[in-house]
C-alpha positions in Angstrom: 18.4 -3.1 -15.9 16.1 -5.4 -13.5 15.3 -8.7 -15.3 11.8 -8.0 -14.4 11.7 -4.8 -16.0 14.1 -6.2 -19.2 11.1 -8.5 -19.7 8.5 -5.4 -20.1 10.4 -3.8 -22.6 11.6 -6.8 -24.2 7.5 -7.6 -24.6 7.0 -4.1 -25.8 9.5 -4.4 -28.5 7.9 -7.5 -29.6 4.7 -5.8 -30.2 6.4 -3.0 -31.5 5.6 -0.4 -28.8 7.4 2.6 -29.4 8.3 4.1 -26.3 11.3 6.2 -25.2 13.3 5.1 -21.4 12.8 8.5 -20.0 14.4 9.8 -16.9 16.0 5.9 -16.3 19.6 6.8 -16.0 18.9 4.8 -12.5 17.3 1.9 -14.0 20.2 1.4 -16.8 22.5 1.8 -13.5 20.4 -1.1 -11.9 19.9 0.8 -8.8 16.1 0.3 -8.2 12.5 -0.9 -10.3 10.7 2.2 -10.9 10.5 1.9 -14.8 9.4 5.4 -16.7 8.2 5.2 -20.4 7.1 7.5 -22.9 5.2 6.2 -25.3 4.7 7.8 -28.9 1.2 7.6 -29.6 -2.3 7.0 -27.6 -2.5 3.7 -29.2 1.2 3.3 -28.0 -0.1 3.9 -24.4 -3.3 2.3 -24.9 -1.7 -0.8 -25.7 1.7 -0.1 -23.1 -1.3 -0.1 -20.9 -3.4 -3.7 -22.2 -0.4 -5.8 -22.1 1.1 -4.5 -18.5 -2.5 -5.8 -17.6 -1.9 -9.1 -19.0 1.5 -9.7 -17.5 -0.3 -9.4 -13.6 0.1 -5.6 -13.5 -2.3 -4.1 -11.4 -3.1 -0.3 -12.2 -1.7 2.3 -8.9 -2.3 5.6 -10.0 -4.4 6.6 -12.8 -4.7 9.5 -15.2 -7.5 11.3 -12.8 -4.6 11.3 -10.2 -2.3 12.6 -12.5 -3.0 14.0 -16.6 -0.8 12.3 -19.0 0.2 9.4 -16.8 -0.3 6.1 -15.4 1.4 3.4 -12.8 1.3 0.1 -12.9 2.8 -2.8 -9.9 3.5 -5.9 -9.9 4.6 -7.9 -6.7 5.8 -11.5 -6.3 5.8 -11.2 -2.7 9.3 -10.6 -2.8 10.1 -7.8 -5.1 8.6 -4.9 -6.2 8.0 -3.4 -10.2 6.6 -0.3 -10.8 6.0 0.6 -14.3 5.1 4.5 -15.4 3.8 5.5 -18.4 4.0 8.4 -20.4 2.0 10.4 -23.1 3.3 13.4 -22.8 6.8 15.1 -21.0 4.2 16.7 -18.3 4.3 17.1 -14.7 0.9 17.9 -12.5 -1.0 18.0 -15.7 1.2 20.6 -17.3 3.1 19.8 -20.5 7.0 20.8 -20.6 8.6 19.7 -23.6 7.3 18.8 -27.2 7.2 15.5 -27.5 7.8 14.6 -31.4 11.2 16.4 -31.2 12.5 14.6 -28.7 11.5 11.1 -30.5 12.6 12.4 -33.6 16.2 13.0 -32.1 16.5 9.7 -29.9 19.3 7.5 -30.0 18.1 4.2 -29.6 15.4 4.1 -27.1 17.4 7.2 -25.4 16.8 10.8 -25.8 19.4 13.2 -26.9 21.8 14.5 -24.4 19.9 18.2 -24.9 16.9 16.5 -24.5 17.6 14.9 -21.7 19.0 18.1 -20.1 15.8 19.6 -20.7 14.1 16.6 -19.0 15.7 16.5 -15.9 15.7 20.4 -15.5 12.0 20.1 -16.3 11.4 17.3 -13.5 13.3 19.4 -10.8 11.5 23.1 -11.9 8.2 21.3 -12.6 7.6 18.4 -9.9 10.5 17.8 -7.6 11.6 21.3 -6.5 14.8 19.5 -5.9 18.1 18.6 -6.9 19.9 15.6 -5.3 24.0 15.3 -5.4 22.9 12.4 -7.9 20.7 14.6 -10.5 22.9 17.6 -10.0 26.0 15.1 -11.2 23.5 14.3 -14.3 22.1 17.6 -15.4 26.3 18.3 -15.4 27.4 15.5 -17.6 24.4 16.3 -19.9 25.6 20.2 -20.2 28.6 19.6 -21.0 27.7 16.7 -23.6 24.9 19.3 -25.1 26.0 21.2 -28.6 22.6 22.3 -30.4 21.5 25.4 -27.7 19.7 26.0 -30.5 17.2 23.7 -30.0 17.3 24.0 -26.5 16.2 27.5 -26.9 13.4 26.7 -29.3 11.8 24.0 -26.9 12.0 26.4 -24.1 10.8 29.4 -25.7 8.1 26.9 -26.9 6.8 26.3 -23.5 7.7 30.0 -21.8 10.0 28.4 -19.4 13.7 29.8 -21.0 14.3 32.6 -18.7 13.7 30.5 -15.8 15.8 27.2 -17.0 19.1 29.8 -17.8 18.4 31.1 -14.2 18.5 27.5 -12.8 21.4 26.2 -15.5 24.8 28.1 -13.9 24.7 25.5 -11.0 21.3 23.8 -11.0 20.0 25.5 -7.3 16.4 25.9 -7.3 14.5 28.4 -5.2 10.5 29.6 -5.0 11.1 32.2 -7.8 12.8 29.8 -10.3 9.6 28.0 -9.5 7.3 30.1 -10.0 8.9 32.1 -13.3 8.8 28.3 -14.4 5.1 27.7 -14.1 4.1 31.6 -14.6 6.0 31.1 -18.2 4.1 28.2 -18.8 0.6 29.1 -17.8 1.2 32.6 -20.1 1.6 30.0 -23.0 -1.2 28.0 -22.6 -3.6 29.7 -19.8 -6.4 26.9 -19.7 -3.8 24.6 -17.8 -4.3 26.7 -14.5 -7.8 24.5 -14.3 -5.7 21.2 -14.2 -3.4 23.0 -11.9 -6.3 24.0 -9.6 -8.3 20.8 -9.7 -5.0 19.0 -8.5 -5.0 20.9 -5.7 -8.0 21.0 -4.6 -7.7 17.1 -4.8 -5.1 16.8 -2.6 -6.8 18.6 0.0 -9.9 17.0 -0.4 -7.8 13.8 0.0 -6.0 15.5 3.0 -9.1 16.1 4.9 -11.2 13.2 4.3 -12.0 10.8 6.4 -12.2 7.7 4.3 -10.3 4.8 5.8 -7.9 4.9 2.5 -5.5 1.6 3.5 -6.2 -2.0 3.9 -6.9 -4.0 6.6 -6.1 -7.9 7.0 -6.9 -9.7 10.1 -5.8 -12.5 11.3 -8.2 -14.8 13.4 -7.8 -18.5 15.0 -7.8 -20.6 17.8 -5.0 -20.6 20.7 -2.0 -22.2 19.3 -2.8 -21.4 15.6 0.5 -19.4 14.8 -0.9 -15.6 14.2 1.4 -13.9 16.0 4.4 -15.4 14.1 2.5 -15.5 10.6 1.7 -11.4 11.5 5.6 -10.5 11.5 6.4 -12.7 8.4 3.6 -11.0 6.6 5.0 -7.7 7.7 8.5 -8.4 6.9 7.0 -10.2 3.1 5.0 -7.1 2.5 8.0 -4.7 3.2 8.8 -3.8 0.0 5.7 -2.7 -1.2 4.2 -1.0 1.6 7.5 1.0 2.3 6.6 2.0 -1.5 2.9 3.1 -0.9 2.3 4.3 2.7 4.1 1.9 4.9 2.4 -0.8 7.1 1.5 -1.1 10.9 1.1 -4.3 12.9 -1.5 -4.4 15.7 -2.1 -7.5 18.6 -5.7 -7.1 19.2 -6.8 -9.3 21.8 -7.1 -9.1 25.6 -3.4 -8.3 27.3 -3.7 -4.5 26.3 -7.4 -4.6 27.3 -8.2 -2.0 30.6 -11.2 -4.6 31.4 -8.6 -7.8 31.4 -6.2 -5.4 33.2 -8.9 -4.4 36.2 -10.7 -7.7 36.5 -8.2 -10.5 36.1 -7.1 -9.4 39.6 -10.5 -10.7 41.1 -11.3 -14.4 42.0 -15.0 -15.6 41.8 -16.3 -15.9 44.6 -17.1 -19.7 44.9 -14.6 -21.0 42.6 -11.8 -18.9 43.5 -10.9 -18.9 39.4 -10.2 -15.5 38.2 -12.5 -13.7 35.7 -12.0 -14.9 32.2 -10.9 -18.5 33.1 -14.7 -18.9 34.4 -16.2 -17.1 31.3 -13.7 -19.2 29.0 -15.5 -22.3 30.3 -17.4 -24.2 27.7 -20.4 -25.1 30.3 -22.3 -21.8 30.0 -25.9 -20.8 31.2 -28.8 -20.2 28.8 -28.4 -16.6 29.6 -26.0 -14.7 31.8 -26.7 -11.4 32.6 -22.6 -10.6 33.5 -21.3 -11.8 30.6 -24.0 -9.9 28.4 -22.6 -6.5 30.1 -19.2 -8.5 29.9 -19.4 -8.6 26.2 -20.7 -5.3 25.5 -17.6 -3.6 27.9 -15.0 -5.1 26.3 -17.0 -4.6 22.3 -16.8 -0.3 23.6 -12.9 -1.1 24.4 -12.5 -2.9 21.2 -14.0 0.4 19.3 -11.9 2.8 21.2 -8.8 0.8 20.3 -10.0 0.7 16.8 -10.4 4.5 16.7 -7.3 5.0 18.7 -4.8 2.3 17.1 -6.2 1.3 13.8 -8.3 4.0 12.2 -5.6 6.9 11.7 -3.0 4.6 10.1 -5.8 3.4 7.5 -6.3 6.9 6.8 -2.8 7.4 6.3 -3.4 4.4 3.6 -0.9 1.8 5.4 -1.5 -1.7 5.4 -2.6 -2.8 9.0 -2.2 -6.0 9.8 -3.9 -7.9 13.0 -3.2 -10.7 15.1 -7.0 -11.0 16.6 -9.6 -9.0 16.0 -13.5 -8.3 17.0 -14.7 -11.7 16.0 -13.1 -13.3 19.1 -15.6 -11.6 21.3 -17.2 -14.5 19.2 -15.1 -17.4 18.6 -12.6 -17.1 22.4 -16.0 -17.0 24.5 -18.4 -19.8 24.4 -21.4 -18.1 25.8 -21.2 -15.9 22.4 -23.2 -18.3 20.9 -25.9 -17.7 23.4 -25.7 -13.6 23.8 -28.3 -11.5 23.1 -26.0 -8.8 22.6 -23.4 -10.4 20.6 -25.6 -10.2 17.4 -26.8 -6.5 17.8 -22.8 -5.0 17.9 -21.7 -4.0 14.5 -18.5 -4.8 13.8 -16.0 -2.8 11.2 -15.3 -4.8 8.5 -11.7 -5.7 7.5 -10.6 -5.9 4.1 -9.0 -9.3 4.5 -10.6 -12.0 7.0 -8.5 -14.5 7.5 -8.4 -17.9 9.6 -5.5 -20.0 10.7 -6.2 -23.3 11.3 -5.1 -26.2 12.7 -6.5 -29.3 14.6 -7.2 -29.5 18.1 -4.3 -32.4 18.5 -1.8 -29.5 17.1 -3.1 -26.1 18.8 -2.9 -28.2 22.3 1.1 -28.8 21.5 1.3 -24.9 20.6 -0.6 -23.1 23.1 1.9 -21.1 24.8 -1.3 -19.5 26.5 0.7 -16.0 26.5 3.6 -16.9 28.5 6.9 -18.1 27.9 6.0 -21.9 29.7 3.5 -23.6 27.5 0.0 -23.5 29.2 -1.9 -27.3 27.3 -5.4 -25.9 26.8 -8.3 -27.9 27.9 -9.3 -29.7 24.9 -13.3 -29.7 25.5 -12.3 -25.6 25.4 -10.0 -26.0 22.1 -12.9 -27.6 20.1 -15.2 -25.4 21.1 -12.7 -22.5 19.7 -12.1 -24.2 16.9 -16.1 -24.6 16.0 -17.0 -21.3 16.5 -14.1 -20.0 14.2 -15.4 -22.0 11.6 -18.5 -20.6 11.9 -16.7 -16.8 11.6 -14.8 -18.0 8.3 -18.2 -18.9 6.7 -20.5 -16.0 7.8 -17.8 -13.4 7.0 -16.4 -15.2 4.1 -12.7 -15.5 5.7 -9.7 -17.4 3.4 -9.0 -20.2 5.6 -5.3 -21.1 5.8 -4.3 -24.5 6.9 -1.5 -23.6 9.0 -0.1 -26.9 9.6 1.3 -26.4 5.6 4.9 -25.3 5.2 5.1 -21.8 6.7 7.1 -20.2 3.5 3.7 -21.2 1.5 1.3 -20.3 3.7 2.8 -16.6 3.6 3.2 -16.6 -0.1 -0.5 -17.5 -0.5 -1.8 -15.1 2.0 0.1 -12.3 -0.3 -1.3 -13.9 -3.4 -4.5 -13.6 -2.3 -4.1 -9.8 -0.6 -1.9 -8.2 -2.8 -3.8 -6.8 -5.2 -6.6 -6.3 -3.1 -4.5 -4.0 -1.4 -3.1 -1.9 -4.5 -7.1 -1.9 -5.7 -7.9 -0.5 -2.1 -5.6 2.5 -2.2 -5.1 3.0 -6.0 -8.2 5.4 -6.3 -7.4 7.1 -2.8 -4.1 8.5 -3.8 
């Protein structure tokens, strides 16, 4: 078992938790961290529950998502835990098995081999619909290892689901009817659990159709030079684990190169300087107001939306993890006659999750600044501290964590997922 997870239940048996490894053939094999309990009692779970909180467990899925069960994660930026816990042997709301028997007839903290046929039959007829080469070679090892069909035949008749298991036992193929006999058995036992059945689906399509922005946006913002392309793909790699476990993750470079307006008019000299378009309106010198660059601002805020909608929207609805290397607040802290714009204050801007700044000195960012290319491009300085003022004034209006990226890269990532982490499970816990 994970040392991670050997800790939990080494804590649980301390406080004398009486739980039952259930379905965790794979975990005893060490093959991955999803840990499933079942606990004994409510004040088993109720206190499972308490001390996952204390050890830096954050609550995924609740029991509104899902009757009889919760999730908790942990993530140390490097590996994943995922903790499940049990009151009852129930899938979508709808109780299986009966629970006391199979504590009473545990080995250990193992069920019996007929219960844990049962189990696994009951997790493939009642949730997966499924049977992998790996579960198939398990429900076979446990059949031939089961001697009291007695019991097996009490459970099932129990729960109305015997014909359908002995149709599914021969060689443990699944197919609708199976199904169906499996839950229509059921439901003629205990008819009230067709509501649980119903409001779960109607949840999922209610979650299916809504337009909630259901993932978690962190953005990245700083001055030329301040590393956020390179401290994006570390975060995406860090994060890999975890998101590849909830939704997956999407990484997005949202400044000017992919911008039609930077495109169309970086093409056009001014007329008297002979400077193209955004080297004169990166100038610090501005005028007290500058009709162009209001419009200026405004075109490129509309382009900006679009790409938000286009780009960045659908994958938080899909609740993934986006990550940004710029975003809106460098109409702001890239232009200098921001600070002067009429406009600038009236365009609402969509709020990320996570704001936050990379900085760095002037005397550092003028060493860096690649300017876009592959030959470094030394940024006038008079232009860097203006950057660099302006983004200080983003990270205090919009409450940003500011990163000091001239620290030791390695930390810098760790701390940005210290600080995000949870923040993220939070954001798409009660969206499942």
């Amino acid at each position: 078992m994970p040392q991670e997870l050997q800790r939990i239940t080494g804590l649980f048996d301390q406080a004398k938790v009486d739980y039952l490894l259930f379905k965790c053939e794979h975990i005893l094999q060490g093959k991955n961290k999803n840990l499933d309990l079942l606990l004994k009692t409510t004040d088993d779970y109720d206190r499972a529950s308490h001390l996952l909180g204390q050890q830096g467990y954050i609550l995924y899925m609740d029991e509104p998502v899902e009757k009889y069960k919760k999730m908790y994660i942990l993530f140390d930026g490097k590996n994943l835990s995922a903790v499940h816990l049990h009151r009852e042997v129930a899938w979508h709301g709808v109780v299986a098995l009966d629970k006391e028997n199979i504590f009473e007839r545990a080995r250990g903290k193992l069920p019996s081999s007929e219960d844990s046929l049962l189990i696994h039959s009951a997790h493939a007829l009642f949730e997966n619909f499924k049977v992998t080469d790996y579960h198939r070679t398990l429900l076979e090892k446990y059949k031939q290892e089961t001697k009291d069909w007695n019991y097996i035949d009490w459970q099932l008749a129990q729960f109305g689901w015997k014909k359908s298991f002995y149709h599914f036992l021969p060689h443990f193929s699944l197919n609708p009817r199976i199904i169906v006999g499996a839950y229509g058995g059921r439901l003629r036992r205990e008819p009230p659990r067709i509501f649980t059945l119903l409001k779960k689906v109607l949840d999922a399509v209610v979650r299916r159709i809504s337009l909630k922005k259901k993932g978690y946006l962190l953005c990245l913002i700083g001055m030329n030079g301040a590393g956020k392309s390179t401290t994006k793909e570390a975060l995406l790699q860090a994060y890999y684990p975890l998101t590849t476990f909830v939704a997956g993750q999407y990484g997005y470079y949202f400044g000017w190169k992919q911008s039609l307006l930077g495109k169309v008019f970086s093409i056009f000299p001014t007329p008297k300087e002979g400077k193209k378009l955004f080297d004169k309106v990166s100038e610090e010198k501005v005028k007290s107001f500058d009709l162009f660059q209001e419009f200026l601002f405004l075109f490129v805020y509309i382009k900006f939306l679009a790409r938000y909608a286009k780009d960045i929207y659908p994958h938080l609805r899909r609740k993934e993890l986006v990550i940004t290397d710029r975003y809106f607040y460098d109409l702001y802290g890239q232009y200098p006659y921001s600070e002067k714009s009429r406009i600038m204050k009236l365009l609402p801007i969509p709020r990320p999750h996570q704001l936050i700044l990379l900085e760095v000195s002037v005397e550092t960012a003028m060493k860096r600044d690649k300017g876009g290319n592959a030959v470094r491009a030394v940024q006038p300085r008079k232009k860097l501290e203006g950057q660099h003022r302006r983004y200080q004034e983003i990270a205090a209006k919009y409450d940003a964590l500011i990163i000091n990226a001239e620290n030791d890269f390695e930390k810098n990532i760790s701390l940005i997922i210290k600080h995000s982490w949870r923040e993220y499970i939070k954001s798409v816990a009660g969206k499942l």
